[in-house]
C-alpha positions as CSV (number, residue, x, y, z in Angstrom):
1,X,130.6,38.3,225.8
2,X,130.1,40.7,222.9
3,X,126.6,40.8,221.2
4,X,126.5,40.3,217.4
5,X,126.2,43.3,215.2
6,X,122.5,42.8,213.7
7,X,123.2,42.5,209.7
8,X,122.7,45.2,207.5
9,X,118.9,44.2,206.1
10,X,118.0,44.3,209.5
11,X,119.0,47.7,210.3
12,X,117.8,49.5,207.5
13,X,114.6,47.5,207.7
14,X,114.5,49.0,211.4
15,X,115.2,52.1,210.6
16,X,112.5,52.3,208.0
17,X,110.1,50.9,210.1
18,X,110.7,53.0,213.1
19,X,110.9,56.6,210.8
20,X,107.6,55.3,209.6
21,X,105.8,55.1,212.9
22,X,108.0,58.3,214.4
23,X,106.8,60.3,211.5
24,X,103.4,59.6,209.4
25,X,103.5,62.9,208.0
26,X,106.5,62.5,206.2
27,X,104.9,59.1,204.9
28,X,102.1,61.3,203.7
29,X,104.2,63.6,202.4
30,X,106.2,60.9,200.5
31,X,103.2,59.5,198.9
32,X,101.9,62.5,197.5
33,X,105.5,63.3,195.9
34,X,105.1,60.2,194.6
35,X,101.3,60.8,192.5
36,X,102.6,64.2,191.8
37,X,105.7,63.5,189.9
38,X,103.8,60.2,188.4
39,X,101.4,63.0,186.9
40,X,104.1,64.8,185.6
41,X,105.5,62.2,184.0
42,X,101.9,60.7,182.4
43,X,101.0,64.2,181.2
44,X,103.4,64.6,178.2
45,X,102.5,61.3,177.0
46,X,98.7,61.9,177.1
47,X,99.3,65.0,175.0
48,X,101.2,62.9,172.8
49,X,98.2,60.6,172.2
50,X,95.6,63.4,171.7
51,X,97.9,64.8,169.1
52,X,98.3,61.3,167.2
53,X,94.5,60.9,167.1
54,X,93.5,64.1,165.9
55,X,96.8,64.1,163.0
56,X,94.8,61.2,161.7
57,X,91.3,62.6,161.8
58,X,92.8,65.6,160.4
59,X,94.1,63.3,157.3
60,X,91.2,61.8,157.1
61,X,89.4,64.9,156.6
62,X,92.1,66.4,154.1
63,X,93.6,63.6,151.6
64,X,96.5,64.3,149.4
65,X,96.2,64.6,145.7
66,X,97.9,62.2,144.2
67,X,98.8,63.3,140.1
68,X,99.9,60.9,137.4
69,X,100.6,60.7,133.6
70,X,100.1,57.7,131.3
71,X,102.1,58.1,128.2
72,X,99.8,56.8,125.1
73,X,100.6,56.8,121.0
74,X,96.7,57.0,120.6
75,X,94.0,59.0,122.0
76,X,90.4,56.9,121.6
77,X,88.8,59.8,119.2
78,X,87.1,62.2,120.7
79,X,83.1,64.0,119.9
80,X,83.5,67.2,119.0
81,X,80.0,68.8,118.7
82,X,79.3,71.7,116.9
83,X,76.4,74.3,117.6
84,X,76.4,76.2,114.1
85,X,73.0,78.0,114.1
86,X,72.7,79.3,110.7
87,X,76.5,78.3,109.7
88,X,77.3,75.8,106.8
89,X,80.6,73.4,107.5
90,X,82.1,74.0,103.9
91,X,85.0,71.3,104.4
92,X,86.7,68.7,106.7
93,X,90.1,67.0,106.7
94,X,92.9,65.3,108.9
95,X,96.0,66.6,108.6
96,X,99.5,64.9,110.1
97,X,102.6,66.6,111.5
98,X,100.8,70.1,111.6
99,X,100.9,70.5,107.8
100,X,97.9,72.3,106.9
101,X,97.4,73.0,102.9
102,X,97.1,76.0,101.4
103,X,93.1,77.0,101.1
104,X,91.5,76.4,97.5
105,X,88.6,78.6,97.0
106,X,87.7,79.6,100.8
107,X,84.1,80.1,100.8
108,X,83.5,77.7,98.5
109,X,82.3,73.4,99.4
110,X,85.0,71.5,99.7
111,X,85.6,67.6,100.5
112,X,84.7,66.7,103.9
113,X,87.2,63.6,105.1
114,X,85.6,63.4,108.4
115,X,83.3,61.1,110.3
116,X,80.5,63.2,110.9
117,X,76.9,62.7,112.3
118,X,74.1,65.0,112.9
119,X,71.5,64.9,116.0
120,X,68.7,67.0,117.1
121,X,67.6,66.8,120.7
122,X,66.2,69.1,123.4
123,X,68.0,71.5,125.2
124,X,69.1,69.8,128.9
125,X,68.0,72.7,131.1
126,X,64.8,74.2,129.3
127,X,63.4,70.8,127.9
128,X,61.6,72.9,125.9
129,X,64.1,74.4,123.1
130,X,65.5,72.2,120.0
131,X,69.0,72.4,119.4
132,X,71.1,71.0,116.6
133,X,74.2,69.5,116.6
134,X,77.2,68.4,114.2
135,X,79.2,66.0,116.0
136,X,82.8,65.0,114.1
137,X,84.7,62.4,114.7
138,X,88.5,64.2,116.4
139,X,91.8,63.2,116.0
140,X,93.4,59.7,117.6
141,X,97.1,59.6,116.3
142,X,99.3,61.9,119.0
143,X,102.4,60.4,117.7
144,X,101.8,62.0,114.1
145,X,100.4,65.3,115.5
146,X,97.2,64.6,113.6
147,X,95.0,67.2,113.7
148,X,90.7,67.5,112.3
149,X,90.8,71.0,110.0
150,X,86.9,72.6,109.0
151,X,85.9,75.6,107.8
152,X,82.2,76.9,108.1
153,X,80.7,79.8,106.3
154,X,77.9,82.2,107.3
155,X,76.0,83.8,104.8
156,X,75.3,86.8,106.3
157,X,74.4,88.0,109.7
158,X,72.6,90.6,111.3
159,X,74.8,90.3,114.6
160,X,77.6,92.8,115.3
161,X,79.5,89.4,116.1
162,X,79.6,85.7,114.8
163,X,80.5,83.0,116.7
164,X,80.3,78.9,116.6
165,X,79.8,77.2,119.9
166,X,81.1,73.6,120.4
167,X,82.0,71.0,123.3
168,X,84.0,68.2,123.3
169,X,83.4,64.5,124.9
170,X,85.9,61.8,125.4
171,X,84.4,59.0,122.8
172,X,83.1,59.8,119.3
173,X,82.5,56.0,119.3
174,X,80.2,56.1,122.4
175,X,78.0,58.6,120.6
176,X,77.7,56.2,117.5
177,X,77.1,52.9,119.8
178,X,74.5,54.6,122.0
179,X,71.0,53.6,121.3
180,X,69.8,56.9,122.7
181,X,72.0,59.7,120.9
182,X,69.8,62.4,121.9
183,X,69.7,61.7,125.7
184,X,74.1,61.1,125.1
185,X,73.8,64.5,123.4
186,X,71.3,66.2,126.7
187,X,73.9,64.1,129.1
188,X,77.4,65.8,127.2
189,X,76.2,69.2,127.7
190,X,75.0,69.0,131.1
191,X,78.2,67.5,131.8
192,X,80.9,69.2,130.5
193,X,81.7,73.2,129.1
194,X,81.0,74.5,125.6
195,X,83.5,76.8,124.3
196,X,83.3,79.4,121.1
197,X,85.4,80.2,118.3
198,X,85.1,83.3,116.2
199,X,84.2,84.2,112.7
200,X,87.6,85.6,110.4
201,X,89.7,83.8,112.6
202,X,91.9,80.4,112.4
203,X,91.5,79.3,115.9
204,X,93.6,76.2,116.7
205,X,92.8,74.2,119.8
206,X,95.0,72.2,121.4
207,X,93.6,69.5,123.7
208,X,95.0,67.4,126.7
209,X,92.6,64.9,128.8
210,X,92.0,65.0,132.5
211,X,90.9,61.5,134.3
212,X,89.7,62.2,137.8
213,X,88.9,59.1,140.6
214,X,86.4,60.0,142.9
215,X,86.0,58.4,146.5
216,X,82.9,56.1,144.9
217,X,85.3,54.2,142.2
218,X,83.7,56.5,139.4
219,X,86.0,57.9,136.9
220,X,85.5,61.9,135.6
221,X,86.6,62.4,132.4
222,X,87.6,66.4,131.7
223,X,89.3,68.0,128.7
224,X,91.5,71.0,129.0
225,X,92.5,73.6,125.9
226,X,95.5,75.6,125.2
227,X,94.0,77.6,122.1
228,X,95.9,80.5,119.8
229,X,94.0,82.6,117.1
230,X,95.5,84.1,114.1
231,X,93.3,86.3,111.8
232,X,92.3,85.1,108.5
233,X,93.2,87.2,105.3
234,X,90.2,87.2,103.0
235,X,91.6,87.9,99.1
236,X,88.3,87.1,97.9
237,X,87.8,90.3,95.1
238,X,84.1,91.6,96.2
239,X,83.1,93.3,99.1
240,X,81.0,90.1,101.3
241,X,78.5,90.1,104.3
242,X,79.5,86.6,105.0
243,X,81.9,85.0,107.3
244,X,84.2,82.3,107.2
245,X,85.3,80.2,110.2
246,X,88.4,78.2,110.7
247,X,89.2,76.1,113.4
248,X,91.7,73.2,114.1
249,X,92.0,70.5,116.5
250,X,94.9,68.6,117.8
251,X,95.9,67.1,121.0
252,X,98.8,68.6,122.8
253,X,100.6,66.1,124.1
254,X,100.8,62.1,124.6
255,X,100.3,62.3,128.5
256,X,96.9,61.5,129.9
257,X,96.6,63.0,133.4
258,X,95.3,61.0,135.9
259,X,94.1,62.9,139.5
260,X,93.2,61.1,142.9
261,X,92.6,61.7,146.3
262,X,95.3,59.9,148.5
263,X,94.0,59.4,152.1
264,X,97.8,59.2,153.9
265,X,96.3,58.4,157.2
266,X,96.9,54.9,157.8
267,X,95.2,53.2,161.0
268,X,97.4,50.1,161.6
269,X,100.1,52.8,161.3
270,X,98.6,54.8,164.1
271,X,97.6,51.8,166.2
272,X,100.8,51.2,166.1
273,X,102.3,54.1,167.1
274,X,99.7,54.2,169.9
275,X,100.3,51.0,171.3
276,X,103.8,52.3,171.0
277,X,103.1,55.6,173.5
278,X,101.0,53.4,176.1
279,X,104.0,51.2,176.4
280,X,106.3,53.8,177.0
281,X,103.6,55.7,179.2
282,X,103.7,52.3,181.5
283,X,107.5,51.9,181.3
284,X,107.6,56.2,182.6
285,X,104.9,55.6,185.2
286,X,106.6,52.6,186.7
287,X,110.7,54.2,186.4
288,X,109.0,57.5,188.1
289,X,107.5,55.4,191.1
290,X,110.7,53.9,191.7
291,X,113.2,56.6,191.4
292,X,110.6,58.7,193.8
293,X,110.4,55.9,196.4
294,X,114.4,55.5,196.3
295,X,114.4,59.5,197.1
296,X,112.0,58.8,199.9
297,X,114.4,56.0,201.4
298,X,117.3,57.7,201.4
299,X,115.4,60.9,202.6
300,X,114.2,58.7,205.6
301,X,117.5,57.7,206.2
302,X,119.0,61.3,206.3
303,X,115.8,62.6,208.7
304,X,116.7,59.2,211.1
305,X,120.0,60.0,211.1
306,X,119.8,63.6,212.1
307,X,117.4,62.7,214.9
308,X,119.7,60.6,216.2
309,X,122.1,63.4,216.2
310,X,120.3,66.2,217.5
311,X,119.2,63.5,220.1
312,X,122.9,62.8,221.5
313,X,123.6,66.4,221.6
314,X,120.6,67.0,223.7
């Protein structure tokens, strides 16, 4: 009687056996084909990793600046303080839609339609100098283009040039609440730059204001001047040793810019994406494992096979 063919399973579960006991090497071999191509397939996706980390420690260290504008129809008033020395302020007005009227006897007092208060206090950084200071109340309306007009006069000078230092703050109506005006006055200049405008000149300064947010929740305050100077024809008859200043203030435009440091790295984000990369890491590692051990099989096969052959022919 014939003897059953032994099914399929069976055979190839013989021939694997016996190829593994007729030839460990090969085994050997198989298994380190198998770690090295595992490695290669691991190795992109640890890069990958190493790059996400440090993209968001390299955000972290580098925010973005983020820049936006608030459109307003009024400006709460600034201080503008005024360092005069030896210089008189002759007159003071708000004007509307940059109409300025003609000068009546320059040189001369005139009305002074300002809000204006006077402080003494020590200088900041000696503590040891007085200073005096005319602070004026600026303009508020933007939507009328007001603008704060003075003139100051100098009765002589023995300086080859003539000059009027001020600053400006953001709230003339801090300055008048504060219970300590000269330490507001010490705290002003320490924080923000003084600026000059020049005798026999009509300077006009042109403001916009700069809010910055800093890391802490505090809130910078910064102003920023466009300024143009036209000279100043004196038709006074007799020959004078005095000067006359002019100067105008006006804010530029209704935008208050607002600056802030935008950290863009986002950790859930990059956990995330992490989690993401170890998955597919796995899911690479295990697809590599089993396409290599299918290439051992069938390269098992192929060596049993040819044994076989080579063994017939012998």
């Amino acid at each position: 009687m014939l003897r059953p063919e032994p099914s399929a399973s069976y055979k190839e579960l013989s021939e694997d056996v016996e190829q593994v006991s007729e030839n460990p090497t090969d085994e050997r071999e198989g298994e380190m084909e198998v770690d090295e191509d595992t490695s290669s397939a691991i190795l992109p996706a640890v890069f990958l990793v190493y790059q996400t980390i440090s993209d968001f420690r390299e955000k972290l260290k580098h925010p973005v600046m983020s820049v936006s504008y608030k459109e307003v129809s009024l400006y709460d008033a600034p201080g503008i303080a005024f360092y005069p020395g030896k210089a008189r302020l002759l007159s003071c007005k708000h004007h509307y839609y940059d109409h300025i009227l003609p000068l009546i006897n320059p040189g001369q007092p005139g009305d002074i339609e300002c809000t204006t208060q006077s402080i003494n206090y020590t200088d900041p950084f000696t503590n040891q100098t007085m200073k005096y200071a005319l602070v004026v109340q600026g303009p508020r309306d933007v939507k009328k283009k007001e603008l704060v007009f003075l003139q100051f006069h100098l009765n002589g000078t023995d300086q080859d040039f003539s000059a009027i230092d001020y600053l400006l703050f953001s709230s003339f109506q801090e300055f008048v609440n504060s219970p300590e005006k000269a330490e507001f006055m010490k705290d002003c200049e320490s924080s923000y730059s003084s600026w000059k405008f020049s005798g026999g000149f009509r300077t006009w300064v042109k403001m916009s204001l700069v809010k910055t947010k800093e890391e802490d929740g505090r809130e910078t305050v910064e102003f920023k001047q466009e300024t143009s100077v036209v000279n100043y024809i004196d038709r006074r008859t007799k020959l004078r040793s005095d000067q006359l200043f002019f100067v105008v203030f006006e804010w530029k435009d209704p935008f208050i810019q607002t600056v802030q440091d935008i950290i863009t790295a986002n950790p859930w984000n990059t956990i995330a994406l992490l989690c993401g990369i170890f998955l597919a890491l796995f899911k690479a590692a295990d697809f590599a494992k089993l396409s290599v051990k299918w290439m051992i099989k069938i390269r098992k096969r192929h060596l049993k096979r040819r044994s076989q052959v080579m063994n017939h022919i012998s």
